[in-house]
SEMINU-826024 format. One record per residue: residue number from 1; residue in three letters; x negated, y negated, z of N, C-alpha, C, O in turn. Coordinates in Angstrom, 3 decimals. Atoms other than C-alpha are relative to their C-alpha. Layout:
% residues N
ZANU    i   aa       npx       npy       npz      capx      capy      capz       cpx       cpy       cpz       opx       opy       opz
ZANU  NUM  ALA         X         Y         Z         X         Y         Z         X         Y         Z         X         Y         Z
...
END
This chain:
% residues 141
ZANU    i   aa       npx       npy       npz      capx      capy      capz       cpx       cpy       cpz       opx       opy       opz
ZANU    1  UNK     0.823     1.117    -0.396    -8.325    11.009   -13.629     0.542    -0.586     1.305     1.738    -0.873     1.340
ZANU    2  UNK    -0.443     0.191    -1.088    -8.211     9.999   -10.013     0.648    -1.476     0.120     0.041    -2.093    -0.755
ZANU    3  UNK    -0.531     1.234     0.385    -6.272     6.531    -9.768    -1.152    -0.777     1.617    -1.685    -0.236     2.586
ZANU    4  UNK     0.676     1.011    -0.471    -8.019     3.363    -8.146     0.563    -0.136     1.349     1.774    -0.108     1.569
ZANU    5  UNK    -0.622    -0.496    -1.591    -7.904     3.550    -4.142     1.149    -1.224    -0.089     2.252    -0.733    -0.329
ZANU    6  UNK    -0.861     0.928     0.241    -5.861     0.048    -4.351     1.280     0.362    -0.403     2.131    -0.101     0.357
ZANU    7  UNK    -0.514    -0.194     0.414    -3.452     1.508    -6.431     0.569     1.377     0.583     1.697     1.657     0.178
ZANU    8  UNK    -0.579    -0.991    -0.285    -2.881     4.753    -4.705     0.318    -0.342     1.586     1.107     0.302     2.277
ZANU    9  UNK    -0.915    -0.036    -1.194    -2.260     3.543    -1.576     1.899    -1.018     0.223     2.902    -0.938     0.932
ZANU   10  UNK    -1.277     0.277     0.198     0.411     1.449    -2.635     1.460     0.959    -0.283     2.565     0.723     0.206
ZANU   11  UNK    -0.440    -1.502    -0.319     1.903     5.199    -3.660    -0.366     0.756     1.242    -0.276     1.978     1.128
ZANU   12  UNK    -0.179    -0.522    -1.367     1.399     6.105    -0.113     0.732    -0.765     0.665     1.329    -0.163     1.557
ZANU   13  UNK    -0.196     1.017    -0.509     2.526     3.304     1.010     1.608     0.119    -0.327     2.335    -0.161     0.626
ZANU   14  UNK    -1.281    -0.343     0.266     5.930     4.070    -0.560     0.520     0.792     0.548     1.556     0.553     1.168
ZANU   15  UNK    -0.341    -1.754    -0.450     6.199     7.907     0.383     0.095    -0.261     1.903     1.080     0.094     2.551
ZANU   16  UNK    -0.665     0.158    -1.266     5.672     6.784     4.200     1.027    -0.303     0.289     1.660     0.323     1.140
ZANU   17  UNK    -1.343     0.150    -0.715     8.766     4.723     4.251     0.694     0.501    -0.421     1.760     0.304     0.162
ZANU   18  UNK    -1.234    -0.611     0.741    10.837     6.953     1.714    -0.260     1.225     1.763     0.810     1.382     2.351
ZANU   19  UNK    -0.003    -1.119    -0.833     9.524     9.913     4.896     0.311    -0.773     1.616     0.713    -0.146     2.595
ZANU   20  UNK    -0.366     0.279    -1.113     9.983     7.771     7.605     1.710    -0.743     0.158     2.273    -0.815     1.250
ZANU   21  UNK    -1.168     0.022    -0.043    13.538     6.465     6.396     0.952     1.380     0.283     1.952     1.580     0.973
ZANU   22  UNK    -1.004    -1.473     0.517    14.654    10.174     5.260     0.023     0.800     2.063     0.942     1.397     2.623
ZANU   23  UNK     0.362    -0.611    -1.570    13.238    11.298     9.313     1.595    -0.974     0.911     2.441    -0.566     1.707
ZANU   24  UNK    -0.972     0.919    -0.873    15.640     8.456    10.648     1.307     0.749     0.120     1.952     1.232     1.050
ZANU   25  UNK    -1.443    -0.509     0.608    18.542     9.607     8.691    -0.065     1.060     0.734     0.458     0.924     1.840
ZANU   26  UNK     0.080    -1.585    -0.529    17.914    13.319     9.718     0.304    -0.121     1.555     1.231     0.488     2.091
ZANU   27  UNK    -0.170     0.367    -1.533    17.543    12.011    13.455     1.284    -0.100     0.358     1.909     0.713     1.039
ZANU   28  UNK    -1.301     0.467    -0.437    20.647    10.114    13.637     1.106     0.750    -0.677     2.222     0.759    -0.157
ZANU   29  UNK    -1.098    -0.899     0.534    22.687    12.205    11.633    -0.200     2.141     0.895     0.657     2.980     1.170
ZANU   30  UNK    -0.388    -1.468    -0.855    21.634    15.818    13.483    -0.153     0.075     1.494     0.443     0.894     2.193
ZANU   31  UNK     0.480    -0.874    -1.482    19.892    15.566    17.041     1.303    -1.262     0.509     2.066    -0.745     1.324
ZANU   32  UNK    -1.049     1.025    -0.088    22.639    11.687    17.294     1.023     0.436     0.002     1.810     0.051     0.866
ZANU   33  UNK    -1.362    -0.404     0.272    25.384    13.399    16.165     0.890    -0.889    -1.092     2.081    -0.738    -1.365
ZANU   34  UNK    -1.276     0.940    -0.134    26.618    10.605    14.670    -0.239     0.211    -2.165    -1.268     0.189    -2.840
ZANU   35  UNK    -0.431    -0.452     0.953    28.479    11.471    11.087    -0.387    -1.263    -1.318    -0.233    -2.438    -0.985
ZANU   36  UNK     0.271     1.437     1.116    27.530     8.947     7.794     0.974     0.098    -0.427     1.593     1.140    -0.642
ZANU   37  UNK    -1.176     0.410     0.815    30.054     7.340     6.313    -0.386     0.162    -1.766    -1.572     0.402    -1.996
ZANU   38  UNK     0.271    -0.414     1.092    30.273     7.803     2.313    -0.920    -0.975    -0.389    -1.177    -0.312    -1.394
ZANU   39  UNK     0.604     1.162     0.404    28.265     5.024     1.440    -1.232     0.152     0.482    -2.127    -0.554     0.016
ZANU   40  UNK     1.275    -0.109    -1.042    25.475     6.226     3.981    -0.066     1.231    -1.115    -1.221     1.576    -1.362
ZANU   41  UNK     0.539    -1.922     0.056    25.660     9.931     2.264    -0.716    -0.924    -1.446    -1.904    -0.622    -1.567
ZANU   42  UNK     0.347     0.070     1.779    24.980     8.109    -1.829    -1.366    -0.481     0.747    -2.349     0.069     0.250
ZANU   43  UNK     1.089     0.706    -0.320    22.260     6.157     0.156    -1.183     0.810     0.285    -2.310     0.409    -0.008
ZANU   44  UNK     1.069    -1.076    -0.066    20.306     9.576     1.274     0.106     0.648    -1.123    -0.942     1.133    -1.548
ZANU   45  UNK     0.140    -0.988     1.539    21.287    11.378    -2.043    -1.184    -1.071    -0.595    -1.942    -0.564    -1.423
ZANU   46  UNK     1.336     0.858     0.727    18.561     8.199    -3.070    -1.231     0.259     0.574    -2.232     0.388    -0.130
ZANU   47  UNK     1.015     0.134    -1.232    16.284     8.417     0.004    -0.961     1.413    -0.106    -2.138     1.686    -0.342
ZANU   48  UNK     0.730    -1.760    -0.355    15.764    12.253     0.557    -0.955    -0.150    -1.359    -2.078    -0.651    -1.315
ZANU   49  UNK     0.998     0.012     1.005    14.361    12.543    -2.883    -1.235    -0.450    -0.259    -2.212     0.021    -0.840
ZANU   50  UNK     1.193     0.991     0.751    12.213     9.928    -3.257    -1.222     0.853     1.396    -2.383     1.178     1.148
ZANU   51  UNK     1.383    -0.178    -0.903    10.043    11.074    -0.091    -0.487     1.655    -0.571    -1.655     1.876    -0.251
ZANU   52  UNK     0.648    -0.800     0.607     9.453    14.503    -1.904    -0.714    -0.605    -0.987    -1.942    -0.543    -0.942
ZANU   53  UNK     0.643     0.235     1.419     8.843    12.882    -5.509    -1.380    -0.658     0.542    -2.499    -0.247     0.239
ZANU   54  UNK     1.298     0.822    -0.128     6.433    10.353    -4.019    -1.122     0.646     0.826    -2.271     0.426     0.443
ZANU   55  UNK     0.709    -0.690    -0.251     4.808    12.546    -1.733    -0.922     0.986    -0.291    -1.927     1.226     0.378
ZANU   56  UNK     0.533    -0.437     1.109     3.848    14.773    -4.557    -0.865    -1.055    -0.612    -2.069    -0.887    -0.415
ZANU   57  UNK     0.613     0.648     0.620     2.787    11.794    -6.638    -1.164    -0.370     0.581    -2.189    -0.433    -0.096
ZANU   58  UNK     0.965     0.611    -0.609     0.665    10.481    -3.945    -1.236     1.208    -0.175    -2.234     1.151    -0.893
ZANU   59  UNK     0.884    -1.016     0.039    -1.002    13.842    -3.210    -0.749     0.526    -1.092    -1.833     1.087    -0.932
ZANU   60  UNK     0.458    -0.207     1.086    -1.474    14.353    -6.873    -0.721    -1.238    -1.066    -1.198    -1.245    -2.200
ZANU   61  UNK     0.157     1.018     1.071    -2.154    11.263    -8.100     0.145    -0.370    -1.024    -0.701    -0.936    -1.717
ZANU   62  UNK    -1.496    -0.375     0.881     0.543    11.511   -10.272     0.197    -1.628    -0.437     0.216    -2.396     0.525
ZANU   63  UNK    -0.572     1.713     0.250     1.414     7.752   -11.875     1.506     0.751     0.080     2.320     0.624     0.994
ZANU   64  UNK    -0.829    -0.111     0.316     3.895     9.468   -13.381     1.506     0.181     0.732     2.662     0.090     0.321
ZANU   65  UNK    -1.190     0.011    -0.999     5.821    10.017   -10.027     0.503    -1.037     0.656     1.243    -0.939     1.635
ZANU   66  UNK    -0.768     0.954    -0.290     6.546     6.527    -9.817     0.539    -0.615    -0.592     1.407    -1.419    -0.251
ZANU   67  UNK    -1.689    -0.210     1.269     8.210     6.461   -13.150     1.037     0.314     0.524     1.947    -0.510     0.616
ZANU   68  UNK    -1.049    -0.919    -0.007    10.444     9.209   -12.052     1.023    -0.891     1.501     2.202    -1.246     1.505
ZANU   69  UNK    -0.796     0.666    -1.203    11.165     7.537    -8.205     0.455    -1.588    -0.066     1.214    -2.184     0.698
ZANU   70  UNK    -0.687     1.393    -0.075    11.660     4.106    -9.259     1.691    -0.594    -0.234     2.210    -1.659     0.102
ZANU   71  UNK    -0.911     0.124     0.487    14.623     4.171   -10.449     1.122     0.662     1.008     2.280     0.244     0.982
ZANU   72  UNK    -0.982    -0.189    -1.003    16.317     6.079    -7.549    -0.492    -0.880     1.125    -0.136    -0.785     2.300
ZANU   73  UNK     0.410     1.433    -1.121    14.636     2.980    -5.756     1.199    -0.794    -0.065     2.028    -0.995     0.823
ZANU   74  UNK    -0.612     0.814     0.857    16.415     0.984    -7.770     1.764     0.259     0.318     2.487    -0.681     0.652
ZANU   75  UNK    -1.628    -0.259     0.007    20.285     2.825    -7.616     0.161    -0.332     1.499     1.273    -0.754     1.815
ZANU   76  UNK    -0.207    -0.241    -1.636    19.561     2.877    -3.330    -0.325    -1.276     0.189     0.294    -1.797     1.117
ZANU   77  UNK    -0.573     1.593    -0.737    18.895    -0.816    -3.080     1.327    -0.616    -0.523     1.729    -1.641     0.027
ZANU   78  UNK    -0.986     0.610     0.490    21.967    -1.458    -5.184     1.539     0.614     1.117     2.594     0.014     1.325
ZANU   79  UNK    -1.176    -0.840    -0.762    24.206     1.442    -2.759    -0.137    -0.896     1.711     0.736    -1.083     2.558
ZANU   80  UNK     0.293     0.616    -1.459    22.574    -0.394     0.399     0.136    -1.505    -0.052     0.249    -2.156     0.987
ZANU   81  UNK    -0.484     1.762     0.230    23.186    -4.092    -0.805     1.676    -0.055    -0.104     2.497    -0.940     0.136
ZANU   82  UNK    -1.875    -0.038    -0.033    26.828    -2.842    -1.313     0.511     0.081     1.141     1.532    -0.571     1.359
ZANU   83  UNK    -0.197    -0.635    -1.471    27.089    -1.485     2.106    -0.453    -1.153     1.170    -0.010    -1.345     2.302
ZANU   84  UNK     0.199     1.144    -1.014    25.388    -4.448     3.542     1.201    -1.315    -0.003     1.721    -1.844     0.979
ZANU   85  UNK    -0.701     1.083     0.164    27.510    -7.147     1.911     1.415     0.954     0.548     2.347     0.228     0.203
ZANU   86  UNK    -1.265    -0.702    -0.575    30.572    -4.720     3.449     0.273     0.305     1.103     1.359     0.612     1.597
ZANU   87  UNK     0.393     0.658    -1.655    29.074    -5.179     6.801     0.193    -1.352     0.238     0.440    -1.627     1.412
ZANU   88  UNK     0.405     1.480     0.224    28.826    -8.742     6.190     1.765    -0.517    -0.287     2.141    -1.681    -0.420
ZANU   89  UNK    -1.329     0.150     0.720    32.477    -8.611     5.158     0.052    -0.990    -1.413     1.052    -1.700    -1.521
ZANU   90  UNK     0.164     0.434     1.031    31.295   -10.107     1.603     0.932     0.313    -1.437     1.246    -0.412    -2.381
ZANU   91  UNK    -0.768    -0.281     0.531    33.274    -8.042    -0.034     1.364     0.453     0.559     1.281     0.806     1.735
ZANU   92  UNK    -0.937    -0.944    -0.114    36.829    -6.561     0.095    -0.090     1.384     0.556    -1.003     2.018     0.026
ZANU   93  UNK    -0.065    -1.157    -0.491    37.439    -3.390     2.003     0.192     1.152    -1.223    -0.618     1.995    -1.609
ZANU   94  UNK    -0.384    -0.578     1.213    39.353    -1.932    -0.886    -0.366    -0.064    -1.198     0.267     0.322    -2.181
ZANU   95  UNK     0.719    -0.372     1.024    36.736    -2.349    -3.056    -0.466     1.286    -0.171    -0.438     1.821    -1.280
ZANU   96  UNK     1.173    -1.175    -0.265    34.589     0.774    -1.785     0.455     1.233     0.195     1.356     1.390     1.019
ZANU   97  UNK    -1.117    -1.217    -0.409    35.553     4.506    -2.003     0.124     0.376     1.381     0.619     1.497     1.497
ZANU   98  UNK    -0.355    -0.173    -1.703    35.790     4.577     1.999     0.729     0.755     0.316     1.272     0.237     1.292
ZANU   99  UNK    -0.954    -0.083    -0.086    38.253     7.134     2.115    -0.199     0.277     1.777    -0.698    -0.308     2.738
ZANU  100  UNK     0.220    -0.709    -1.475    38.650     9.537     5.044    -1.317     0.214     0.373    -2.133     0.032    -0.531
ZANU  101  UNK     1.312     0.155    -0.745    35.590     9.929     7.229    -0.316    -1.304     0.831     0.576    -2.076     1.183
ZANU  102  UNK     0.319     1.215    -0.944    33.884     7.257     9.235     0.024    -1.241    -0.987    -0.013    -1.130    -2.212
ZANU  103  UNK    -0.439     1.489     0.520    34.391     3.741     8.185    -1.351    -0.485    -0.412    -2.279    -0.169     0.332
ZANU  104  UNK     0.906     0.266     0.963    31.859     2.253     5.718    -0.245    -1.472     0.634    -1.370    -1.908     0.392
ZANU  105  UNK     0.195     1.488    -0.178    32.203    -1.504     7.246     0.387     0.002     1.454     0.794    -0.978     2.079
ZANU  106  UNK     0.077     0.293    -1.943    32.359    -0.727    11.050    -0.964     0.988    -0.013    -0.779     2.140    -0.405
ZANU  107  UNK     0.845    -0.840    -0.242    29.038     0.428    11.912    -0.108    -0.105     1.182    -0.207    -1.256     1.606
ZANU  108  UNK     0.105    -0.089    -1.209    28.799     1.581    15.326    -1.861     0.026     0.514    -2.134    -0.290     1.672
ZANU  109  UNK     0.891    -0.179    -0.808    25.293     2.052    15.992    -1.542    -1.242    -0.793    -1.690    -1.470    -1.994
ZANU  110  UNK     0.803     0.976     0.681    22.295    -0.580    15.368    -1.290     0.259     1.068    -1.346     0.665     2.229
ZANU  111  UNK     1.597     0.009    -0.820    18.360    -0.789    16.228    -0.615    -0.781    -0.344    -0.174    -1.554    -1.195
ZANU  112  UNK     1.241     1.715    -0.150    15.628    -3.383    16.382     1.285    -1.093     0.613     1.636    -2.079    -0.035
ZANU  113  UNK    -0.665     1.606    -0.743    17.953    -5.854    18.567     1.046     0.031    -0.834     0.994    -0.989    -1.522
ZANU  114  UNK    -1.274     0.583     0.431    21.306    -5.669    16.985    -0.528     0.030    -2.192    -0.139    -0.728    -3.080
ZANU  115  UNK    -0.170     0.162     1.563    20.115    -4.757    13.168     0.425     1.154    -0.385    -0.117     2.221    -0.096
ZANU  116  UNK    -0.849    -1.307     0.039    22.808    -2.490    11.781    -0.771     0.568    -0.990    -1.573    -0.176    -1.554
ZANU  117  UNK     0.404    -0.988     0.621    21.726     0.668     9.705     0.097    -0.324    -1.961    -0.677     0.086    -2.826
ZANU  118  UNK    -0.176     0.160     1.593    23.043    -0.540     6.024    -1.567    -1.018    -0.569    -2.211    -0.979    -1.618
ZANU  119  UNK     0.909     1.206    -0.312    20.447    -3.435     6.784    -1.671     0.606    -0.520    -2.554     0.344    -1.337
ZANU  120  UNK     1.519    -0.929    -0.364    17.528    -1.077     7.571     0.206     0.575    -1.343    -0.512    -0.069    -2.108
ZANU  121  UNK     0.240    -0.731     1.295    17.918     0.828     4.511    -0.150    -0.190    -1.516    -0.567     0.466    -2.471
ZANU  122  UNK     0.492     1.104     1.037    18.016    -2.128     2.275    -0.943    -0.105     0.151    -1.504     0.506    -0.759
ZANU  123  UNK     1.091     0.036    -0.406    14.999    -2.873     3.724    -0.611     0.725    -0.726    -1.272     0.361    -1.699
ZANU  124  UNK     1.222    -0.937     0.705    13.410     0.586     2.921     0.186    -0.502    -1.764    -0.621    -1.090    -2.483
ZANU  125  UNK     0.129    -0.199     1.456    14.695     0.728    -0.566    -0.514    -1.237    -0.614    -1.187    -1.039    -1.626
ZANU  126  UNK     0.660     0.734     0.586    13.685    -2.588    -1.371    -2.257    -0.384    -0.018    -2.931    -0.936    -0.888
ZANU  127  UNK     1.033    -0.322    -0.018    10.005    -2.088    -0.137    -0.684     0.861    -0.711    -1.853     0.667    -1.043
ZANU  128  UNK     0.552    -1.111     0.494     9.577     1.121    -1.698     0.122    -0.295    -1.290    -0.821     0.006    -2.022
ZANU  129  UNK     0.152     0.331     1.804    10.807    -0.200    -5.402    -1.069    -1.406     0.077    -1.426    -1.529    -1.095
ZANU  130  UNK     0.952     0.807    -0.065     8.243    -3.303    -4.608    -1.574     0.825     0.543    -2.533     0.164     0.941
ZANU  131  UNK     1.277    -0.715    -0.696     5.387    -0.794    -3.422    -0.328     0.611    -1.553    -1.411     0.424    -2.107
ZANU  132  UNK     0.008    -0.725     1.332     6.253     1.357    -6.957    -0.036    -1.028    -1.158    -0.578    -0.575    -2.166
ZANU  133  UNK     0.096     1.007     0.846     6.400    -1.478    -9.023    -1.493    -0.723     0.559    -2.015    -1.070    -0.500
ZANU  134  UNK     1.080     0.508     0.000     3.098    -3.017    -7.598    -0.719     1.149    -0.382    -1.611     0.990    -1.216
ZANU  135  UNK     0.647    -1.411     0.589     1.935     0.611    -8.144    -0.595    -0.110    -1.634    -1.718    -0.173    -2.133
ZANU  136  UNK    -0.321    -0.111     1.187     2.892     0.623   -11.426    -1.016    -0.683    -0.839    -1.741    -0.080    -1.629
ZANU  137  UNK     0.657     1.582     0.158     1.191    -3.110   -12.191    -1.629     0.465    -0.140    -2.458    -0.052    -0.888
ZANU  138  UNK     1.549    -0.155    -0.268    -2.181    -1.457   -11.203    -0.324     0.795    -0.470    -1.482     0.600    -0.840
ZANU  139  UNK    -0.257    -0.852     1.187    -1.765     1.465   -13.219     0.445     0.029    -1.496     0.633     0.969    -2.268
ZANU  140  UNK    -0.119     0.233     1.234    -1.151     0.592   -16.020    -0.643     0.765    -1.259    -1.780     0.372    -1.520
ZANU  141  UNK     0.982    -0.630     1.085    -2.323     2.905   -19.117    -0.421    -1.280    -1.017    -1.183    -1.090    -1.965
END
């Protein structure tokens, strides 16, 4: 049964920014050069996914694929609220597994006027679990 246009574009509406975050990442991490720190990598192990799952769901009109992606909505605003408040110096350094690699709370590179990357990705993930959750709301069996 095809879902209610209202309701499926809110599942598009997700899948763009899970594909236009996951494009960023890809950007700045291969043609940039520039290496993610561990805290950046748990944040695409959330990201990448979701722009397949939802992209499927959308195309299929799938509810059920915003069951499955909400919840890695959900773990990636909690990895990107950690990472922000560690920008923010909110927390302790030696809270976070930071080991070797690039530094988790010195971010070198920022866009839109000075807004660093942990920032932006809170952003997505919190849009995309508020896009799937209004989804959800309108779908309803």
């Amino acid at each position: 049964m095809p879902l209610h246009p209202a309701a499926w574009r809110w599942l598009v509406a997700a899948w763009l920014i899970a594909m236009a975050a996951t494009l960023g990442a890809l950007f700045i991490g291969e043609v940039m050069g520039m290496t993610p720190c561990l805290l950046c990598w748990y944040q695409r192990i959330c990201m990448f996914p979701l722009a397949a799952i939802l992209g499927m769901a959308a195309f299929m009109e799938d509810r059920r694929g915003a069951l499955y992606a909400l919840p890695l909505a959900i773990v990636g605003v909690g990895f990107a609220a950690t990472h922000s408040a560690l920008v923010l110096q909110w927390v302790p350094v030696w809270w976070l597994p930071c080991g070797a690699g690039p530094s988790c709370s010195n971010q070198a590179l920022t866009q839109l006027h000075g807004v660093q990357l942990p920032f932006l990705s809170l952003a997505a993930f919190l849009a995309i679990a508020a896009c799937l959750a209004l989804h959800l709301r309108k779908t309803r069996p």
